[in-house]
C-alpha angles and dihedrals in degrees: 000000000000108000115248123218116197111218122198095237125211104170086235124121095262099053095039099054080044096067089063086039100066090036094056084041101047105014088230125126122253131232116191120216112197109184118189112219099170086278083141118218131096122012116267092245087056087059103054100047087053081057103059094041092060088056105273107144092212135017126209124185130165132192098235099169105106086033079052103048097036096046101034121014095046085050086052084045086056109042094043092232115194116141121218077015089277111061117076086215084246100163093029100062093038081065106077099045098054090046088054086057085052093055088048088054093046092058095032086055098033085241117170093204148036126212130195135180106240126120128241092262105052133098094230098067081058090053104047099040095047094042087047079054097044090049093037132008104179087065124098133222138202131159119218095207082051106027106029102029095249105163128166094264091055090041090056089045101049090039085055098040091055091037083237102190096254138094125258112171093078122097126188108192098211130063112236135198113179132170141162083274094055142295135265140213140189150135117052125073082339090077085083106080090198090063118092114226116252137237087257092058084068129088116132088051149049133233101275085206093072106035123169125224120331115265120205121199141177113214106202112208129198105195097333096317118104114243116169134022113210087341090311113137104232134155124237096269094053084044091062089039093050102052095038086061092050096030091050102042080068102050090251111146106043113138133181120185147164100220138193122235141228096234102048102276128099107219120184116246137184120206142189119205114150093151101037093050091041094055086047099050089052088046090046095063100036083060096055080046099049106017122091116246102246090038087051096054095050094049091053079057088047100043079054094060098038091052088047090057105041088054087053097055099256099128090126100049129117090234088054101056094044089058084044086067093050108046081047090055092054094055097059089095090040096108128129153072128289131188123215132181104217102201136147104335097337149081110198128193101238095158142025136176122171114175078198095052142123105222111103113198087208091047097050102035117107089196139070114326090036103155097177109125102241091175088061095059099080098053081049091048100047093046091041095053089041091107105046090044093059098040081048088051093052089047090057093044091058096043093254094112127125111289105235103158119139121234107228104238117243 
C-alpha cells in the first residue's frame, strides 16, 4: 500500500504547491487537512476542492471555531495569558487544535506522517510537531519549506509549471497568521525594529487615533467564561466576534513586540487582538474583584507558567494539564458583570458587580456604616512587624544598623 502523508492545508499557494511537492519527494500520496479556526477567508468547501484538484487523494476539513473558542481560547481567558505580559498566545494555542484534527485525519486515512508548512526558525514547527508527538508517537512529521526545499520562488514556478488552480502573482510582504483569537504579522520592512508598521499591516483593527464614538459595554462572566454582552445571551465564539468588531472598531488590541523565541532568537511581531485584550482586561478585573488575596498572587505565578507552555508548544504535557486544575479550581467565584468604555486605543473598567465577591461596601467605607475593627490594627501591626523589629535591633547591636545620622551643614 502506497504510504499517506497527512498536510495541514490552507488553500493558499505554499501549501498548495506543497501537496505535489511531497508526492514528487516522497512518492507518497497526500491527504489535505483544512481546519477552520475563525481565520476568515474562503469557505471551507472551496478549499477542498482546491485540495483534490492540486493533486491531494482525500480532503479533510473541520469547522473548529466554536472547539476552538470553548477549549482554547476560554483556557487562555482564564489563565490571563499574555506572554511577555503583552501577546494573547494567538497562534500558539490554535496550534494545537489544528494539529488534534490532523491526528484525526492520520488515523481516519491510515496515514504514517504528518506535514506542516512551517520554516526551520519559528516557534510553530515546535508546536505541531510536539503536540503530533504528545497525541501519537508513533506518527511521524516533515515539513516541506524545512525539510524539501520547497521556497516561495519554487512554489510560484512549479505552480506555474503544473498549471496547479491558484494564484501565484500576488505577494504579500508579511507573513500573517490570523484566527478567531487575533491575527499576527512579521517579516518584511518590519524586520527592522526601528520601522514603524504601516496602516496596511492592519486589518482586525482601526486606526485608535481616529476613533469614532465612545461605546460603552457589560460583559457578563459565569466562572471565568463570558456569557452574556450587554444581557445578551452569547457563546463564547460570538463573545470573541462580538468584541473584535467593537474593540476593533476602536483600534484596541495593536501590539508591537520584540519577542523572545522558543528556539534562541528574539524576532519582531506585530499583533491584533481587540477581542482577545478586551475579554482579558474584563477577566482581569473580575478576578481582583472575586479572587482571595493569597490565591490571586499565586495565580498570577501560575497564569505565568501556563502562558509560557503553551508558547512553547506544551499543550499536551502532564505539567500543563495540572496547571490547567488549578487554575479551574480559582475561577469557581469568577462570576459578574464588568463595564468597559471601549474608546481610542483603549478599553477602560469603569464598573464591576459580582454577587460571589470579596469586596464588602461596610468593610471598605470610610464613612458612616464602616464596620471594620480600628482598634484591632496596632496589635496587627506590632505582631506583624515583630520580625523585621528584632532582626533591625540585632543589626543595631552589631553595629550594622542604618546609618541615619545627619551631616551637619557647612
Amino acid at each position: 500500500m502506497t504510504e499517506r502523508i497527512v498536510l495541514a492545508y490552507s488553500g493558499g499557494l505554499d501549501t498548495s504547491v506543497a501537496i505535489g511537492w511531497i508526492h514528487d519527494a516522497t512518492g507518497a500520496d497526500v491527504i489535505a487537512c483544512a481546519v477552520d479556526v475563525g481565520q476568515g477567508g474562503e469557505d471551507l468547501e472551496v478549499i477542498r476542492q482546491r485540495a483534490l484538484d492540486c493533486g491531494a487523494v482525500e480532503a479533510y476539513v473541520a469547522d473548529a471555531r466554536d472547539e476552538f473558542a470553548d477549549e482554547y481560547c476560554m483556557p487562555a481567558l482564564k489563565a490571563n495569558a499574555l506572554y511577555m505580559d503583552a501577546y494573547p498566545v494567538v497562534s500558539a494555542i490554535s496550534r494545537p487544535v489544528i494539529t488534534k484534527h490532523l491526528v484525526k485525519a492520520a488515523k481516519k486515512y491510515g496515514a504514517t506522517t504528518v506535514a506542516h508548512g512551517c520554516t526551520g526558525k519559528g516557534n510553530d514547527q515546535v508546536r505541531f510537531e510536539v503536540s503530533i508527538t504528545s497525541l501519537a508517537p508513533e506518527l511521524k512529521c516533515i515539513a516541506p519549506v524545512r525539510d524539501l526545499a520547497l521556497t516561495r520562488d519554487r512554489a510560484i514556478e512549479y505552480a506555474e509549471r503544473k498549471n496547479l488552480p491558484i494564484a501565484t502573482t500576488k505577494h504579500n510582504p508579511f507573513s500573517i497568521d490570523q484566527n478567531v483569537w487575533g491575527r499576527a504579522i512579521e517579516t518584511g520592512f518590519l524586520e527592522d525594529i526601528w520601522n514603524e508598521p504601516t496602516k496596511d499591516v492592519f486589518n482586525y483593527t482601526d486606526d485608535p487615533a481616529f476613533p469614532p464614538v465612545a461605546d460603552e459595554v457589560v460583559i457578563s462572566f459565569e466562572h471565568g467564561v463570558p456569557v452574556a454582552i450587554d444581557g445578551r445571551k452569547v457563546t463564547a465564539l460570538e463573545a470573541i466576534q462580538e468584541l473584535n468588531r467593537r474593540a476593533g472598531a476602536q483600534g484596541i488590541g495593536r501590539i508591537d513586540i520584540v519577542e523572545d523565541r522558543l528556539v534562541g532568537i528574539k524576532s519582531r511581531e506585530v499583533y491584533e487582538a481587540p477581542g482577545a485584550m478586551a475579554l482579558i482586561t474584563a477577566h482581569q478585573e473580575l478576578e481582583r474583584v472575586t479572587l482571595e488575596r493569597e490565591q490571586a498572587r499565586f495565580k498570577r505565578q501560575v497564569g505565568d507558567r501556563w502562558t509560557e507552555l503553551v508558547y512553547d508548544g506544551q499543550w499536551f504535557s502532564p505539567l500543563k494539564k495540572s496547571l490547567d486544575a488549578f487554575i479551574e479550581d480559582t475561577q469557581r467565584y469568577v462570576s459578574g458583570d464588568i463595564r468597559m468604555t471601549l474608546h481610542g486605543g483603549r478599553a477602560t473598567v469603569t464598573g464591576r458587580r459580582s454577587e460571589t465577591g470579596l469586596y464588602d461596601f461596610s468593610l471598605a467605607t470610610y464613612d458612616e456604616g464602616d464596620t471594620f475593627d480600628q482598634s484591632q490594627a496596632r496589635g496587627f501591626i506590632e505582631i506583624y512587624g515583630l520580625a523585621a523589629k528584632q532582626a533591625a535591633a540585632r543589626d543595631v547591636a552589631l553595629g550594622n544598623g542604618e546609618d541615619l545620622l545627619v551631616e551637619d551643614e557647612a
